[in-house]
N, C-alpha and C positions, 0 to 999 in steps of 0.2 A: 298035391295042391288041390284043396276045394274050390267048386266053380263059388263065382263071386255074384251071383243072384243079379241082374240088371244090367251089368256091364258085358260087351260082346269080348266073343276070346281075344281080339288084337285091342282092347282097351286094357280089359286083363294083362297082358303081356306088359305094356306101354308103362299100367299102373305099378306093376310089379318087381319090374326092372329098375323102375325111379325110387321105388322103396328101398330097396335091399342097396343101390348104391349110394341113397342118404346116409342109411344105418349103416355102411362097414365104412363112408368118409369121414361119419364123427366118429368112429370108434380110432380111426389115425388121423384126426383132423390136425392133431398141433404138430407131429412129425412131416406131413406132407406141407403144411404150409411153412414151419419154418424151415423147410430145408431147398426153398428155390423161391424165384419171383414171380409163380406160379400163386394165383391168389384166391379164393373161396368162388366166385364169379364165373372165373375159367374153368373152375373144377366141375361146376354147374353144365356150364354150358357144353362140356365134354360128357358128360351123362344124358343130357338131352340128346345132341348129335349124334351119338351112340347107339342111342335109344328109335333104333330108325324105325317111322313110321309103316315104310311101303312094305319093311319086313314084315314087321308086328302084324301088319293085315292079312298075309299069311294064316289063315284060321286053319287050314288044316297038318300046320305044324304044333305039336306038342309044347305046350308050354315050359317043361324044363329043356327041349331042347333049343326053343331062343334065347333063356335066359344065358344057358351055356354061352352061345352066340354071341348075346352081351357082353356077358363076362371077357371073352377072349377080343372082339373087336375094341372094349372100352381099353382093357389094358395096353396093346398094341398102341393106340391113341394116344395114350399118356404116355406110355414110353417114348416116344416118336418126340414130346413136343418136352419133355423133362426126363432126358435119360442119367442126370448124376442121381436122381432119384429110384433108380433102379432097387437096391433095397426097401426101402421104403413104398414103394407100387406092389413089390414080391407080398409084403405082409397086407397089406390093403385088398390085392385080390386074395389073399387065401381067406380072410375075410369074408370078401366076398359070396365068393365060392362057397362058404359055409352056408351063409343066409342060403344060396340058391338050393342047395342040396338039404340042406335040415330045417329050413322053416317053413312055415305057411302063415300066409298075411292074412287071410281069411278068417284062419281057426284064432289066430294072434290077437285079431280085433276082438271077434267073438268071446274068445277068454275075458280081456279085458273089461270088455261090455259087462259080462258076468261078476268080476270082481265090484264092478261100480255099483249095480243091482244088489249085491251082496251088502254092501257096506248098509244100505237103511235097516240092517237090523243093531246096527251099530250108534247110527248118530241120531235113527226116531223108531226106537223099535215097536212103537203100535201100528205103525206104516206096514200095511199089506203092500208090498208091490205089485200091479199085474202081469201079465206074460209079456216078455218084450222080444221082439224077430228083431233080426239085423238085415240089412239090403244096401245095393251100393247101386250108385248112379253116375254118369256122367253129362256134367255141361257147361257151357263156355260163359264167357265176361259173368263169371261169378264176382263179387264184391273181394272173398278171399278166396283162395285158391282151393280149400276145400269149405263144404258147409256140410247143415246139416239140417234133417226133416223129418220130425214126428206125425205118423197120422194114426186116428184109430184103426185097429185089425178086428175090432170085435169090443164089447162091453165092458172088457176084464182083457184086453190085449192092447198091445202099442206095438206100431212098426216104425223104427228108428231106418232115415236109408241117409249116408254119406255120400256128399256130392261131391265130386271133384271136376277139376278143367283140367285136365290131363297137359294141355298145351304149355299150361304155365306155372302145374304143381312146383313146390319149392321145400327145401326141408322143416323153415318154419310153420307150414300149415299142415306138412306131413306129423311133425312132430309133437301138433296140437293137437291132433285126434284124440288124443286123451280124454281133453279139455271140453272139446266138442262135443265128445259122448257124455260124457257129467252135464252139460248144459242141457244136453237133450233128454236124459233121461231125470232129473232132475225140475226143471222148468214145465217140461211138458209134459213126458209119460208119467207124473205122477201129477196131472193137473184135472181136475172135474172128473174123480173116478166113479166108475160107474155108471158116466152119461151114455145114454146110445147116441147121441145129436150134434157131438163136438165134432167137428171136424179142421181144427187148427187152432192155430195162435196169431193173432193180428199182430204183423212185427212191430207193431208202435205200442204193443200193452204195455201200461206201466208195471204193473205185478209181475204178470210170466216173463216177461222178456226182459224184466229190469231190477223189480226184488228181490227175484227169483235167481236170475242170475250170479248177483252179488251173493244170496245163501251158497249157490251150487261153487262158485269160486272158491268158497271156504272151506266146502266140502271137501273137495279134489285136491285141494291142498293139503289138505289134515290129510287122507290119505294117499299123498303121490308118497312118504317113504315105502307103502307094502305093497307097491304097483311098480318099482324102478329100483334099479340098483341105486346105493349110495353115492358108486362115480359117476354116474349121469343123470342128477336128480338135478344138479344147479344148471345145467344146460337145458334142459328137458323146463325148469321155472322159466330158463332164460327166451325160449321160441314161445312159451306161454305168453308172459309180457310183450313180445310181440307181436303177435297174434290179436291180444285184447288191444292193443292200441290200434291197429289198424281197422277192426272190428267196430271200437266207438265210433271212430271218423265215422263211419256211415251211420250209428245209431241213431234213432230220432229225441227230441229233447225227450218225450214224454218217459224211455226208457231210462237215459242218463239220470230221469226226477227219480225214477223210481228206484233204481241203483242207489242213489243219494241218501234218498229215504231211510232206507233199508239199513246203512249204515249209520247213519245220525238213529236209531233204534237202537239198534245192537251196543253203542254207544252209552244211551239211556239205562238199557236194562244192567249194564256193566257199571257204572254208576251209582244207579240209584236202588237195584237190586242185587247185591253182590250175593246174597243168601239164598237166591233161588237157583244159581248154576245157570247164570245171563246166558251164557255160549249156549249152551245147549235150551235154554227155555226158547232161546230167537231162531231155531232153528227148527222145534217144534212148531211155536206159532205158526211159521213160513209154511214151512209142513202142511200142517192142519188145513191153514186157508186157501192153501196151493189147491190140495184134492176137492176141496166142498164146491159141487155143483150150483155156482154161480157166474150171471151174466159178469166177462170180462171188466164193464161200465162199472159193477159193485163193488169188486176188489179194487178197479181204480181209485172208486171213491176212498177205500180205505185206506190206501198209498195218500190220497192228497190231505184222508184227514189226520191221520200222523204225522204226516211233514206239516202242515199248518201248528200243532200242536206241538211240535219239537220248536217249532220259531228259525225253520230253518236260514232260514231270508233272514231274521235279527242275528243269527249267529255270524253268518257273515259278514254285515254291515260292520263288524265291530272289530275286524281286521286281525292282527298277529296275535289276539289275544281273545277271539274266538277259541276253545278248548273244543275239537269233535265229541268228546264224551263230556264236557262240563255244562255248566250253565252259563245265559248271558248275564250275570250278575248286574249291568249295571242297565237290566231292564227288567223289573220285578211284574211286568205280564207274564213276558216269558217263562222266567223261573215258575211260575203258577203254573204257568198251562202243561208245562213238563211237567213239573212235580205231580198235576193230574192225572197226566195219562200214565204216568208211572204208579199211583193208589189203581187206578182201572185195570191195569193188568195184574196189581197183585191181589183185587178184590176176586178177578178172574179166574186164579189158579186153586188150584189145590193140590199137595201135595208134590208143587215145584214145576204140575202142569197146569199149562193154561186155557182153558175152555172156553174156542174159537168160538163158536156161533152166541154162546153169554159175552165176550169180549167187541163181536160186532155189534150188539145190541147196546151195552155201555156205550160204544163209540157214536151212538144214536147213527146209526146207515139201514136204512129199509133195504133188508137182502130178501 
């Protein structure tokens, strides 16, 4: 098992223990529940209780040898409190015991991390990536249970560090790390490349934190089939949606605008450019604008002058017969000023791409 950069050996432990009993309870999640009145909750709170802390602080015990420890006092636990389950616990820990003995959570995210990096030669392939580090942290009253944080490491580097609360981890926000690292490598490490002077993202941007987003979601989706098996793809979307719902609760409007935006676009281009390959042109733009070394305030502007220009506010006004991809037909401003921005970006393109800094200048924005 790799040290985990940032986290001390008994967070490790703490960390590591709650993984591998998330992973082998869904892998028997429907035999174990339907086979007593023992219910998702308890199961939880038996892995935490388990999960003893005075042990885990223990630093100068070896980390397979508490998980071991784990393993054997969770099982005894369950058995004690659900013994016609007894089959059913026997396959759950050998389970287990698997994860403990043949994985590493470390090298497992790393991987990960790496397949997600991999994929922009796939979905924007003039997109250089820069070098991206992995790091893990721990800290409490997070908003969700785990998050996550880009900062620059150098000119041409990004370091992604995962935070977790250990106290209150859950398998929903365990099972969102996917999602989290798409976000972050996505949104941010490929946001003003080649600045020396960034050093973050204001959680209120409407672009990175909102446009951005809603691209990076798309992304992660398109490829969660070569990142997951096919039996745990609908569960694995299912803590997704999750995740992102409890996540907006705390967004600020400006990000939800931006989000919004981003979709009423993608909309547009699908619409009203079906010959240029929309999916992939809106994914470019995003792309493009994401990396160009500009003040956060400029891309804002260009979120607010798109959504003004889409008539997002008339589309809803106009109730169950608002179309997200159509037009307000029975307001011919609107229809104009789409039908606009839609000639602007395909004056923009060439050759199915479209040429962000000629595209901001059309939009009349002093970058």
């Amino acid at each position: 098992m790799i040290a985990m950069a940032g986290l001390s050996p008994s967070e490790t432990k703490i960390l590591v223990a709650k993984a591998f009993a998330f992973q082998a309870f869904e892998a028997h999640r429907y035999e174990l529940l339907r086979g007593s009145y023992f219910d998702e909750s308890q199961y939880l709170a038996e892995f935490s209780s388990s999960n003893n802390l005075n042990k885990a602080k223990l630093n100068d015990e070896p980390l397979f040898d508490y998980l071991n420890w784990f393993h054997s006092v969770l099982l005894s636990s369950l058995l004690s409190k659900v013994p016609q389950l007894s089959t059913e616990l026997g396959r759950f820990g050998t389970t287990l015991e698997h994860f403990i003995s043949e994985q590493n959570l470390g090298s497992e995210l790393k991987r990960l991390l790496d397949k997600i990096v991999a994929s922009v030669s796939l979905y924007v392939p003039r997109q250089a990536a820069p070098a991206i580090s992995l790091d893990w942290s721990s800290e409490s009253m997070l908003t969700t249970c785990v998050a996550g944080r880009t900062v620059p490491d150098g000119p041409n580097s990004r370091k992604i560090t995962l935070i977790f609360d250990l106290s209150t981890l859950d398998p929903v926000s365990f099972h969102s790390i996917p999602w989290i690292l798409s976000h972050e490598f996505w949104c941010h490490c490929l946001a003003d490349l080649g600045s020396v002077t960034k050093v973050g993202c204001d959680p209120t941007a409407a672009y990175e934190e909102g446009w951005m987003d809603s691209v990076q979601d798309g992304l992660i989706r398109s490829q969660s089939g070569s990142l997951f098996n096919a039996s745990s793809l609908v569960r694995i979307i299912d803590f997704w949606e999750a995740y992102i719902v409890k996540r907006r609760t705390k967004a600020s409007a400006n990000v939800l605008w931006g989000s919004e935006v981003a979709e009423h676009f993608l909309g547009l281009l699908i619409q009203k450019l079906p010959d240029l390959d929309p999916i992939s042109l809106f994914r470019q733009i995003s792309v493009d604008l994401n990396a160009l070394v500009l003040d956060q305030d400029v891309k804002g502007q260009v979120v607010d002058k798109i959504g003004h220009l889409l008539q997002i506010n008339a589309l809803h006004s106009v109730g169950d017969g608002a179309p997200l991809f159509g037009d307000v037909r029975s307001d011919g401003v609107a229809v104009t000023m789409r039908q606009w921005l839609a000639d602007v970006v395909r004056h923009a393109s060439v050759n199915g791409k479209c040429d962000v800094p000629q595209l901001i200048k059309l939009l009349k924005i002093n970058a």
